[in-house]
N, C-alpha and C positions, 0 to 999 in steps of 0.2 A: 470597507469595514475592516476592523482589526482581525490580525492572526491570532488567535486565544492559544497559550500553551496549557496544559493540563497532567498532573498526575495521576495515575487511574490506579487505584489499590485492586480494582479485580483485573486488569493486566497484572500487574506484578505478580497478584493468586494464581493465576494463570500458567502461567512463564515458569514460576516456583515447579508447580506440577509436572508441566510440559518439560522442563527442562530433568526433573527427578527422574523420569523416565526415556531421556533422549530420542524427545519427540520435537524440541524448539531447534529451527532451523542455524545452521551455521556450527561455527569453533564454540567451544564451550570456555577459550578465552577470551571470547569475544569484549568482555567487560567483565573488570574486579567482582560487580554486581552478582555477574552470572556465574562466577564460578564461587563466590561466597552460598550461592543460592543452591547450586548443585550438592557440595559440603555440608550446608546446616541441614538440608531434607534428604541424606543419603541413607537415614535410618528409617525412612519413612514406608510403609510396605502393605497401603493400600492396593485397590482396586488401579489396575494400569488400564490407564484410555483405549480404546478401543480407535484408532485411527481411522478405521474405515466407516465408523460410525457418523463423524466429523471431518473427515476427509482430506480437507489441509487447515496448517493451524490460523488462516487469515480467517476461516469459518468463527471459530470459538472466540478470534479477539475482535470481531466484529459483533458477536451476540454480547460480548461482556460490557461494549461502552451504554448500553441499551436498555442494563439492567440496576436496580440499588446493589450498594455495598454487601457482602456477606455477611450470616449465612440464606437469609433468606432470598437475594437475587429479585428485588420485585420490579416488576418492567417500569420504565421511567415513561411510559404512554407516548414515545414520537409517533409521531404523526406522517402521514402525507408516504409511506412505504411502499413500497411498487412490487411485483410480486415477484421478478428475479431475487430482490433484497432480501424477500420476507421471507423466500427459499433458503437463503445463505443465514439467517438467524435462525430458521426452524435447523437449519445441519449442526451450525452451533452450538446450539444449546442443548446437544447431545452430550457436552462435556460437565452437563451443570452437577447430576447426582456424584462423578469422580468429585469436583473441585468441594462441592459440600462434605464428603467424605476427609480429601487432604485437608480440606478446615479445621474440623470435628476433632482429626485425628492429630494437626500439628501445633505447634507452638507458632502459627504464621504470624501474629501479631507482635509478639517479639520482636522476628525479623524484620517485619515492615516498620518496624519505630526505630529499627537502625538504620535503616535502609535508606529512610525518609528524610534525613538530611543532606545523603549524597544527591537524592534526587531533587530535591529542591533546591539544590546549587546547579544540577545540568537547566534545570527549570529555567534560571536567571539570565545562565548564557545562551539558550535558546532563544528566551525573550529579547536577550541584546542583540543579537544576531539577527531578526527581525526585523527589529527598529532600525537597521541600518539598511534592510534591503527590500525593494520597495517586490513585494513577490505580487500582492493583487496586479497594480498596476502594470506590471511586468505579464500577467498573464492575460488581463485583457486589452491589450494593447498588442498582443501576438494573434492570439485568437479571434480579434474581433467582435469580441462580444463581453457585457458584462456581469459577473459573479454573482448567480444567484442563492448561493449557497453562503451558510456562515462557515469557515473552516478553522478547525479544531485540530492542531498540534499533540498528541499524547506521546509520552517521550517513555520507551522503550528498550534499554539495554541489556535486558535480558535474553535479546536472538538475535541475529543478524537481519532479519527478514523485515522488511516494511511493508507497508496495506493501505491504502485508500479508501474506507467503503466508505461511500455516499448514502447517509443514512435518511430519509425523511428529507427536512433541508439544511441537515448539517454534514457538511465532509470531512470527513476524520481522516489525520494522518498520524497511522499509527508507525512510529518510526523505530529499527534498530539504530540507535546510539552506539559506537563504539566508545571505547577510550580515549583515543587519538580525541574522538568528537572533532573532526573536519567539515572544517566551515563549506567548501564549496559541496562538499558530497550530500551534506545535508540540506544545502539550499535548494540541487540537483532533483534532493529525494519528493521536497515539497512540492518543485514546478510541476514536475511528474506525475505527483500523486493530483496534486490539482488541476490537473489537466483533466484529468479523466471525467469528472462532473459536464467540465464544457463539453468535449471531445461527444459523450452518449447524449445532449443535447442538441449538437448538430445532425449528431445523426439519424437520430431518431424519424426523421420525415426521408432519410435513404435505407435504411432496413430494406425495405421490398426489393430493392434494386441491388443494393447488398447480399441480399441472399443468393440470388442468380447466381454469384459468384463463389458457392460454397464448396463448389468441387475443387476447388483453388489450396483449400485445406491440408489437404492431402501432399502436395507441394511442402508445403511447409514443416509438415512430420515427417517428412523425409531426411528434411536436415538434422545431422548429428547434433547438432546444440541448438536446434529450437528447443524451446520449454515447453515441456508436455502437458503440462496442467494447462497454456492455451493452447486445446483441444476442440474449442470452441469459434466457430467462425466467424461470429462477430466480436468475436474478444480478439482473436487474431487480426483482426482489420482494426477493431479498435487501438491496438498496441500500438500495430504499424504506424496510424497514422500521429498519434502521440510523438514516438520517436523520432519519426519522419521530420516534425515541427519544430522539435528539441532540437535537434541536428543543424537545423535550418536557419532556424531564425530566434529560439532562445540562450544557445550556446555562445554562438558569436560576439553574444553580448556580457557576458560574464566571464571569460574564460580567456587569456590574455593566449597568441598565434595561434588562435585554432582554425585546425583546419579539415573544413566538410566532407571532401571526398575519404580523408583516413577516416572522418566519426563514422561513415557510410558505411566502409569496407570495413569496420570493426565492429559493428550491429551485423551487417551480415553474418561476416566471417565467422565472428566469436558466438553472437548472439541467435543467429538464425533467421534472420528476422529477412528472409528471400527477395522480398517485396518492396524493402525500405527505398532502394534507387526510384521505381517507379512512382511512388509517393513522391519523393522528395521533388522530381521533377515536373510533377505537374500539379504541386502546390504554390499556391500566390499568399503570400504576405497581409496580413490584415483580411483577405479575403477565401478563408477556410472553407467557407461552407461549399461556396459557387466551386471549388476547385472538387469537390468528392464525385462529380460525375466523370471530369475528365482522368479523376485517377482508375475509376469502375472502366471505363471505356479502354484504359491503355492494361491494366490489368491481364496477363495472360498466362 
């Protein structure tokens, strides 16, 4: 099935806010966009989001693809929500009475009909960039298995930051766009995020056995540049083994002298990520799933 790209007007309401208050992650010149958006709402001096409310901002742009356009926000009724998900949209939509408020209160419709033409030029070249690169195929053909999910492109230059959430059975990839807009980075970003849909379906029948392993956690917060928001044990072994595959056997194939053991030593190194060798090593090619017991087993 096709990659859909899409505009999302309550990302952008979003981002507008988030960014008014230096809450959206990354440089604030991350994109002409975002710093035009910083500028036009620097006068704006509502109610400030409450971060701990919504906890990190992939919560609130996970609750906004989910809901109608502003001001009223009314849920678009997906379906088929699981109840990690439905947790991560009830955090979200902690952000809804701010964003109704920076509505109410701003000229945001202005901006978005200015805005809206740059965007629907990144729109074009996203969609050309697509067309050239075959990503379904390319992911299940690594994974072993095939995409049961539709996946949905929202194109995001207002933060550095990208998100994956698999909603229902659609997988949204909400992307940070720079300016540069590089091609490998953002094809990099897509594999990544749509891995993650496969990746918790394999898993899903090793959880039990997975969990055994959750003292292993601790391991990992130890490292200075592990990422602290996975805090989470199975999101930690989910990462890893994401990564691990990337590294492995998706990279090699997009990415002109690369070479495995530097990507290895630089997830570690850089990234934290403790575990990634022993993944990588006792992962097989086409044969993902049958490989997660010998990675549990070597695991220490």
């Amino acid at each position: 099935m096709p990659i859909r790209v899409e505009i999302n007007k309550n990302i952008v309401l979003l981002e507008c806010l988030l960014n008014r208050f230096g809450q959206a992650y990354g440089d604030s010149d991350f994109h002409p966009l975002r710093l035009a958006a910083v500028k036009h709402f620097e006068a704006y001096n509502g109610a400030v989001p409450n971060v701990e409310e919504y906890i990190h901002e992939s919560k609130p742009l996970a609750w906004a693809v989910t809901v109608g356009e502003p001001p009223k926000f009314e849920s678009l009724g997906l379906k088929n929500i699981d109840s990690k998900t439905m947790w991560t949209l009830d955090k979200g939509k902690a952000i809804k009475p701010y964003l109704i408020d920076f509505y109410d209160g701003t000229d945001f419709e202005g901006f978005y009909k200015k805005a809206l033409p740059k965007l629907e030029k990144m729109k074009k070249g996203m969609e050309s960039l697509l067309s050239e690169t075959k990503i379904i195929a390319m992911l299940e053909e690594t994974w072993g298995t095939k995409l049961k999910q539709e996946m949905v492109v929202v194109l995001n230059p207002f933060t550095q930051g990208s998100t994956g959430p698999q909603i229902g059975n659609v997988n949204f990839q909400i992307m940070g766009i720079g300016d540069d807009f590089r091609k490998g980075q953002a094809i990099h970003t897509i594999l990544h995020e749509g891995s993650h849909p496969i990746a918790k379906q394999i898993l899903k029948s090793y959880w039990k056995e997975i969990d055994k392993k959750e003292h292993l956690l601790e391991k990992a917060l130890k490292h200075p540049k592990y990422p602290k928001s996975y805090n989470y044990w199975r999101t930690c072994f989910e990462e890893h083994l994401i990564r691990a595959v990337h590294v492995g056997f998706i990279n090699p194939k997009i990415k002109d002298n690369y070479d495995i053991q530097t990507a290895l030593d630089w997830e570690k190194d850089r990234k934290g990520m403790v575990f990634i060798d022993t993944f990588y090593e006792n992962l097989q090619k086409g044969a993902i799933s049958g490989s997660i017991p010998k990675i549990l087993e070597a695991l220490k």
